[in-house]
C-alpha positions in Angstrom: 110.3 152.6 84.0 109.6 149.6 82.1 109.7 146.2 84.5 109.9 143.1 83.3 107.7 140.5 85.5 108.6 136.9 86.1 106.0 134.4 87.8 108.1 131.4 89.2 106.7 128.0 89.6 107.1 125.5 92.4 109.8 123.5 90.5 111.9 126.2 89.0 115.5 126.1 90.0 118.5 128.6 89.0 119.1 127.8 85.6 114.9 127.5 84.7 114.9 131.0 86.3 118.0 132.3 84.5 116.4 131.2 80.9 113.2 133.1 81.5 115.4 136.3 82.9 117.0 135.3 79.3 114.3 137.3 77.4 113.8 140.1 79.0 114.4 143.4 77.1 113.6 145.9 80.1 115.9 148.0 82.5 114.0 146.3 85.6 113.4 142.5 86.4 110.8 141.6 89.0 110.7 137.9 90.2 107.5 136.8 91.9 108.0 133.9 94.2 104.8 131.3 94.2 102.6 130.7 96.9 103.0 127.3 97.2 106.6 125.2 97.3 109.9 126.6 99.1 112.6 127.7 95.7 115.6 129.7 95.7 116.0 129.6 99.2 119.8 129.6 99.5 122.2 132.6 99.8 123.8 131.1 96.7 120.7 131.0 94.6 120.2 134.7 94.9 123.6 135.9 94.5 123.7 134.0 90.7 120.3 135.6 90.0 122.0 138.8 90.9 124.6 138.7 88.6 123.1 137.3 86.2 120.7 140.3 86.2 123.3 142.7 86.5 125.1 140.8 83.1 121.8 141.7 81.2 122.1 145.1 82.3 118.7 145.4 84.5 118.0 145.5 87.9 116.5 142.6 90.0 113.9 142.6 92.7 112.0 140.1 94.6 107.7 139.5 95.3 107.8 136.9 98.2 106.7 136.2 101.7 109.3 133.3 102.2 110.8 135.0 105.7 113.8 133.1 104.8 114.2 134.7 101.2 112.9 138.1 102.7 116.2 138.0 105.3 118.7 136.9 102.9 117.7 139.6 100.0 118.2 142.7 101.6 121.8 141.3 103.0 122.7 141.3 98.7 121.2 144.8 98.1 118.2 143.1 96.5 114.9 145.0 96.8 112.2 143.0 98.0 108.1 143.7 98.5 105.6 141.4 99.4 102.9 142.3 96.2 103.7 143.0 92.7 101.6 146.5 93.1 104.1 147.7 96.0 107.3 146.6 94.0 105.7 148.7 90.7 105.3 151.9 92.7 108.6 152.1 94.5 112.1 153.4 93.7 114.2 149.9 93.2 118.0 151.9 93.4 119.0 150.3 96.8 121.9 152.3 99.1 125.1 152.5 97.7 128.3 152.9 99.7 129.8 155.9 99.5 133.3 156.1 97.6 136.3 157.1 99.6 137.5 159.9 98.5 141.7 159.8 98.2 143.7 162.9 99.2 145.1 165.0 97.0 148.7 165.5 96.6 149.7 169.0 96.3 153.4 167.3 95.3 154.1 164.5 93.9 154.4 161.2 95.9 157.6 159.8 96.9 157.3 156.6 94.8 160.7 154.6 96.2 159.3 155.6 99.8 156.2 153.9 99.3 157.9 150.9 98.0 159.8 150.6 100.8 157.1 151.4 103.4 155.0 148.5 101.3 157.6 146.0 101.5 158.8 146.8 105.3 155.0 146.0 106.4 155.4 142.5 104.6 155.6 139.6 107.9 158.4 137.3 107.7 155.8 134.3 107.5 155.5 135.3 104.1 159.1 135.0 103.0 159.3 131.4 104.6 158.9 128.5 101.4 156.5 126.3 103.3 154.1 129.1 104.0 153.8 130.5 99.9 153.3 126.2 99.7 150.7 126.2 101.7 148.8 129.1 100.6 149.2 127.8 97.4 148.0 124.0 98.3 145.0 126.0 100.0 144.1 127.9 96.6 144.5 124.6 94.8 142.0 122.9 97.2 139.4 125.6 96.9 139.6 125.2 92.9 139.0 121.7 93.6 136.3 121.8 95.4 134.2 124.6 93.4 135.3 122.0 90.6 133.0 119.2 92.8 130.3 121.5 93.0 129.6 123.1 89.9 131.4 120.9 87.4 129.5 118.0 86.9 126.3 117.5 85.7 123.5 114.9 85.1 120.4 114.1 83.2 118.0 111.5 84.8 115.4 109.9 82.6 112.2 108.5 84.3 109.5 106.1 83.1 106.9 107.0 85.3 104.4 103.6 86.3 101.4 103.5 83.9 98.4 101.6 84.5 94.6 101.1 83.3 91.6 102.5 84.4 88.0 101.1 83.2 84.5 102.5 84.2 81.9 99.8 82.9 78.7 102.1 82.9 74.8 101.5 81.9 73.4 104.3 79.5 70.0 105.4 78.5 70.0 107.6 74.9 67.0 109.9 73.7 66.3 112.4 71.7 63.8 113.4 74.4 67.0 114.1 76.9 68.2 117.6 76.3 71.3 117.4 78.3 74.2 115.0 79.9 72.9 113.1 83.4 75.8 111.7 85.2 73.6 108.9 86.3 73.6 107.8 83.1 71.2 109.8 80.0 72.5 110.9 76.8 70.7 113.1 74.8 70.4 111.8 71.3 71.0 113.8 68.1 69.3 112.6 64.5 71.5 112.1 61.5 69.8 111.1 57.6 70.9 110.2 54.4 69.3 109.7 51.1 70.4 106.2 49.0 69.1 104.8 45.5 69.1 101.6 44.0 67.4 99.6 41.1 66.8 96.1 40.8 65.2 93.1 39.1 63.5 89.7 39.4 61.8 87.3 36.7 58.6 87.6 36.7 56.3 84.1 37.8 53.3 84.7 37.1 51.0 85.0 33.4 48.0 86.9 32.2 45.8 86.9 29.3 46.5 89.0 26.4 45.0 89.0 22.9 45.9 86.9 20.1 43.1 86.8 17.8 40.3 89.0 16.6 36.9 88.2 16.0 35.0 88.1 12.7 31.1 89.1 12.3 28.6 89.3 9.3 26.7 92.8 9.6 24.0 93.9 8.3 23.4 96.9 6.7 19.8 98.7 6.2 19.7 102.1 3.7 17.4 104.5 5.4 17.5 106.9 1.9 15.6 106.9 -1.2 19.3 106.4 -2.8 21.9 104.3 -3.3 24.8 104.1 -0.8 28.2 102.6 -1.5 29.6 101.1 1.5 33.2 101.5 1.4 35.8 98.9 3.2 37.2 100.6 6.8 33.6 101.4 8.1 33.4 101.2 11.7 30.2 99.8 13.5 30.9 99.7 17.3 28.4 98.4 20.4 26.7 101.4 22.4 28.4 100.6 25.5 30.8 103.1 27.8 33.9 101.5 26.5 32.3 100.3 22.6 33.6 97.8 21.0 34.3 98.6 17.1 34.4 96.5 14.0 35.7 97.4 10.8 34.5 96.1 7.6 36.7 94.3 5.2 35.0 94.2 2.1 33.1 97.0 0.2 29.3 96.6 -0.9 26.7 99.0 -3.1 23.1 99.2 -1.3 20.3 99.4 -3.6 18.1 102.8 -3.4 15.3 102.8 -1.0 14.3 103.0 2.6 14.5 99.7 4.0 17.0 97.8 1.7 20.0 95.4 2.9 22.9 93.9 2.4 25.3 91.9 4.3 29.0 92.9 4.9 31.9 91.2 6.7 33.7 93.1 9.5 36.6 92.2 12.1 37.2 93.7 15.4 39.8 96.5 15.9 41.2 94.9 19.2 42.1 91.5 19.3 40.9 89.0 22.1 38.2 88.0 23.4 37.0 91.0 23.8 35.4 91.0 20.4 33.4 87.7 20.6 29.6 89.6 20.8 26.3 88.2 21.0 24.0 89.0 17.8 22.4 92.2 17.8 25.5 93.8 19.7 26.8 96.3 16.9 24.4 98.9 16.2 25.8 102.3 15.8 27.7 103.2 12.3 30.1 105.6 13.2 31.1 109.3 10.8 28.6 110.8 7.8 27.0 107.5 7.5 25.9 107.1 10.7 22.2 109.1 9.6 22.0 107.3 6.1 22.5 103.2 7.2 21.6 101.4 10.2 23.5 98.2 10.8 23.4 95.1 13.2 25.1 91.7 13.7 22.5 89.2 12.9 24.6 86.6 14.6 27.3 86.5 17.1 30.7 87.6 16.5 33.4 84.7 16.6 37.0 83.9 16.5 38.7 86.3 18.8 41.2 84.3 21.0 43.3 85.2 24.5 46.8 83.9 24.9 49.0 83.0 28.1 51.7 85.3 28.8 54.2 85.8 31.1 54.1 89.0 34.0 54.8 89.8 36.7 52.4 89.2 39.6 52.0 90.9 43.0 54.1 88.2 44.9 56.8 89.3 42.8 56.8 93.0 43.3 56.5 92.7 46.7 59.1 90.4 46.8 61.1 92.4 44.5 60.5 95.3 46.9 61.7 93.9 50.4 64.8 92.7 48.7 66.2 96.3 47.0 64.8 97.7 50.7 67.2 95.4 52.7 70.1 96.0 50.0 69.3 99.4 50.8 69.3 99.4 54.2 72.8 97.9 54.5 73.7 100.8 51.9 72.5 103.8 54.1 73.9 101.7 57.1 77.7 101.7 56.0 77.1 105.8 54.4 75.7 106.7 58.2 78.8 105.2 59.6 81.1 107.4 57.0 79.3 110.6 57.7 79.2 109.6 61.5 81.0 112.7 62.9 84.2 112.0 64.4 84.0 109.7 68.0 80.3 109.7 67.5 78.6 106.6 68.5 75.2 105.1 66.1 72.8 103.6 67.7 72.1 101.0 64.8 69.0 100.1 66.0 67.5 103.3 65.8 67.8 103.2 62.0 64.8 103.4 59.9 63.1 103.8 56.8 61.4 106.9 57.2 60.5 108.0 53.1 59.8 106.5 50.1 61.2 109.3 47.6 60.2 107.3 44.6 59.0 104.4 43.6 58.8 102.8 40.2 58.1 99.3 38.5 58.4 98.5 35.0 56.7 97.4 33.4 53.1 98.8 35.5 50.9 96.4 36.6 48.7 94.8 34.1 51.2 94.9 31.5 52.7 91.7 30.4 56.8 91.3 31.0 59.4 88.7 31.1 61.2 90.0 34.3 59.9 93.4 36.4 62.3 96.3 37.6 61.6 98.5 40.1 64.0 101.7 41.0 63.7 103.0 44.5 64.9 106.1 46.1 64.7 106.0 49.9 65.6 108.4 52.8 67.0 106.7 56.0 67.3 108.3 59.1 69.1 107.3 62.4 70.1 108.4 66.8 73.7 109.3 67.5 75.4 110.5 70.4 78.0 112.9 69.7 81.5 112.4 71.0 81.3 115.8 73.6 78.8 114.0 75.2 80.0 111.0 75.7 83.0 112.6 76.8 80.8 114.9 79.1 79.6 111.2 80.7 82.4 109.7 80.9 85.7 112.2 82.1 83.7 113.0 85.4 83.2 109.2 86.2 86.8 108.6 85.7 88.4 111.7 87.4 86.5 110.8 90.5 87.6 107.3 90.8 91.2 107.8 89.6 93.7 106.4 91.9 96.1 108.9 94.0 98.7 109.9 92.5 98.0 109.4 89.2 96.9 111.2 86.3 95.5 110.4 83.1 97.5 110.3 79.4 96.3 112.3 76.5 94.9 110.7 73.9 94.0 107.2 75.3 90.3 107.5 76.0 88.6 104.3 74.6 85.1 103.6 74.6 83.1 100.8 73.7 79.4 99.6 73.3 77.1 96.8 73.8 74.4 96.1 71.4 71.7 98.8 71.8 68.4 97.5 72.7 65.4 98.4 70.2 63.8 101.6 71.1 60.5 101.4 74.0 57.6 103.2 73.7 59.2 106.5 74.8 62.0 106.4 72.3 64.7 105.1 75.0 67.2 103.1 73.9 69.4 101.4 76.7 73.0 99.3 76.3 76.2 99.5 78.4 79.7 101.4 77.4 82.9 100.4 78.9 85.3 103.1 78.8 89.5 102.5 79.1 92.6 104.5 79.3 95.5 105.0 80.7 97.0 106.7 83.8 100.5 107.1 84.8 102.1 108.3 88.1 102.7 111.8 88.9 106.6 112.0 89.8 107.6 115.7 90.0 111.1 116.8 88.6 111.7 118.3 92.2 111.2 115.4 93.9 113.7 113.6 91.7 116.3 116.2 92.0 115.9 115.7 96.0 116.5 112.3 96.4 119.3 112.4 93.8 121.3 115.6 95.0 124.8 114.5 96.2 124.1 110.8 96.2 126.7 108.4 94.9 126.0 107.6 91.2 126.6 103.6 91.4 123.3 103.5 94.0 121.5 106.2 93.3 119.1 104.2 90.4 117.9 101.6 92.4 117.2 104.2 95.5 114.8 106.6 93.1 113.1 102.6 91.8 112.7 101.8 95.0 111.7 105.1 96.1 109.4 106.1 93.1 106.5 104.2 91.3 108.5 103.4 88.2 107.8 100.9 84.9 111.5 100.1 85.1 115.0 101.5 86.0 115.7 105.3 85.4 118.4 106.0 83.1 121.6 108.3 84.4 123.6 110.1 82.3 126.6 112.2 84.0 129.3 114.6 83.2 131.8 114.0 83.5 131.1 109.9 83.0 133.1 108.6 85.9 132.4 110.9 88.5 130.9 109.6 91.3 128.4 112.0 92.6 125.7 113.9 91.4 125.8 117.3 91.9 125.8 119.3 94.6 123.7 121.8 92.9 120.0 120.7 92.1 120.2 122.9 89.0 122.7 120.6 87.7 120.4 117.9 87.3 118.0 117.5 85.0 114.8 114.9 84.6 113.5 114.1 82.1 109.7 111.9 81.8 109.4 109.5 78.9 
């Protein structure tokens, strides 16, 4: 048969107990008293669990070793066992008195005898006025007083005393430490994050670049037994690794004949400097004529000229370069902080530069420019301590220096941080947390309920203030409103923690 099992706590009363018999859906309810705490010890408290079983249509036994319980049960017909095992395995249908059986009338019953035989047994006590008064004054006073025990009701709300509790605590953080040391290590966990940036500065510094280009007179020698026609555009260049070239700019016929001449002018391809050679410096002719003519500068070349411009020098770039780094750094700073995971504490000193992704100035260096850019791409990376471990720290601590009788609130851990040193040569990094929250007294509903049972309702909130650690007066709430008492019955009452 299907049984129903009911664990009862230490503060369950009737009516608790009655809601949870509530749900039951089974023929069979077993209540199982708990270990600790003395419940449902009355007479009274059974027999309303007993009916209120037998109005859900299922049959009620007890699990307890209360001796007190244990006597009273078996007085109400109420199975009881000491384990649940025991109470599973055994028939719960207790001994039921056996109906009387009435004789049977082989012919019918004198009714107007009976009558009289019923009204001759009648005392004459009970035809005297004052007694049917009295009886009647006696019922009326046992209404009443059922009325004063199980009529009124009353809600008490408590503010239990709160107060704050702070551990200040030195801490040690590396990602060498692989787990939490109450003493005071953290292991550290490693979080990165990419940023970009461009920037740009005017450039202070100049360079040389070319303005004019130089002019030569070169002569040409015919190494044929004909005629050559120099056209304009031929290109005589010096025999160095990097040659300089000359063009000519005017067009010449050179008489037949090994050993002939004739004089051309010719200007240099690149302007500057550059082109201003000593005589004798162009020597090679360059394409098909370069085996017919032989050529050479009798004099220097002259008139190529440099001029000032500005671009950026080295100071600038490296200038340039700290500052988009530092604009950077505060960029990956605040990003590290968004994708911080939740209650995770950075350890801003920890953060680095640890790649250069890219890198790139315009324009390059030796190019002229008014102003230099440079684009950088940079990956940042950074220590963290994750909130479980910092919780892992910090709980223990606090639980073993709470006071007595007090117990934390959810949801009011606080913790906060002193600047983090720089890192040592072993990658610790040291600073001291303070952590905070909240802790309010531990009042239990019983404990209420027993100081407020039967007391008179005009003193009964400054007994439980002075009584109970309470932030301020308890709040009392009866039915009806101007009775004086509380209940009799503790499962009248109810408390209620705010």
């Amino acid at each position: 048969m299907k049984t129903q099992l009911i664990q009862l706590d230490p503060y369950d009363d009737v009516i608790s107990v009655r809601d949870k018999m509530g749900w039951s859906q089974t023929s069979r309810i077993l209540l199982i008293w708990p270990e600790q705490g003395k419940i449902l010890s009355r007479s009274l408290d059974l027999v309303l669990l007993q009916r209120h079983s037998a109005s859900l249509g299922a049959q009620l036994a007890l699990v307890t070793t209360d001796p007190q319980v244990r006597e009273i049960a078996p007085t109400l017909g109420l199975p009881v066992f000491r384990n649940t095992r025991q109470a599973q395995k055994t028939h719960w249908r207790g001994k039921r008195r056996r109906r009387e059986r009435l004789p049977r009338f082989t012919t019918p019953p004198d009714l107007s005898a009976l009558r009289q035989q019923i009204h001759s047994a009648k005392g004459n006590w009970q035809e005297q006025s004052a007694a049917r008064f009295g009886l009647f004054g006696i019922s009326v006073l046992a209404i009443l007083a059922l009325a004063w025990i199980l009529l009124p009701s009353a809600r008490i709300t408590i503010l239990p005393r709160t107060r704050q509790q702070s551990v200040i605590l030195p801490v040690a953080a590396s990602l060498r430490f692989t787990s939490v040391n109450l003493v005071g290590s953290l292991p550290a966990e490693t979080l990165s994050v990419i940023v970009e940036g461009r920037d740009s500065l005017l450039a202070t510094g100049s360079m040389q670049i070319p303005a004019d280009s130089a002019v030569s007179a070169v002569l040409f020698t015919n190494l044929t037994e004909h005629s050559i026609n120099i056209p304009v555009g031929l290109i005589v260049s010096t025999l160095d690794a990097n040659p300089i070239r000359f063009t000519t700019t005017s067009a010449g016929r050179l008489r037949e004949g090994p050993g002939r001449t004739l004089t051309l002018s010719a200007t240099a391809l690149v302007p500057g400097e550059v082109g201003n050679l000593p005589s004798g410096s162009l020597v090679a002719v360059e394409g098909e004529y370069g085996l017919s003519l032989a050529a050479t500068n009798p004099y220097p070349s002259r008139g190529g000229s440099d001029a000032p411009s500005p671009a950026p020098s080295q100071s600038d770039r490296t200038r340039l370069f700290d500052h988009l780094v530092t604009s950077l750094y505060k960029t990956a700073l605040t990003d590290l902080q968004d994708s911080l995971p939740e209650g995770g504490y950075m350890i801003t000193t920890t953060l680095e530069l640890s790649e250069v992704l890219e890198e790139t100035f315009t324009p390059e260096i030796g190019l002229p420019g008014d102003q230099v850019d440079l684009t950088l791409r940079l990956e940042f990376t950074t220590q963290y301590i994750s909130e479980a471990n910092l919780q892992s720290l910090v709980i223990p601590l606090m639980d073993g220096s709470l006071p007595d009788g007090y117990v934390p609130l959810p949801e009011t851990l606080s913790v906060t941080h002193t600047l983090p040193s720089t890192p040592n040569r072993d990658g610790i990094v040291n600073w001291t947390l303070t952590a905070d929250r909240q802790v309010q007294a531990e009042i239990a509903p019983s404990e209420v309920i027993q100081l407020a049972v039967g007391q008179p309702s005009a003193t009964i909130i400054h007994r439980l203030a002075a009584i109970l650690p309470l932030e301020s007066l308890p709040e009392l709430a009866l039915t009806p409103s101007w009775w004086p008492r509380l209940p009799f019955l503790s499962f009248r009452i109810e408390v209620v923690s705010r």
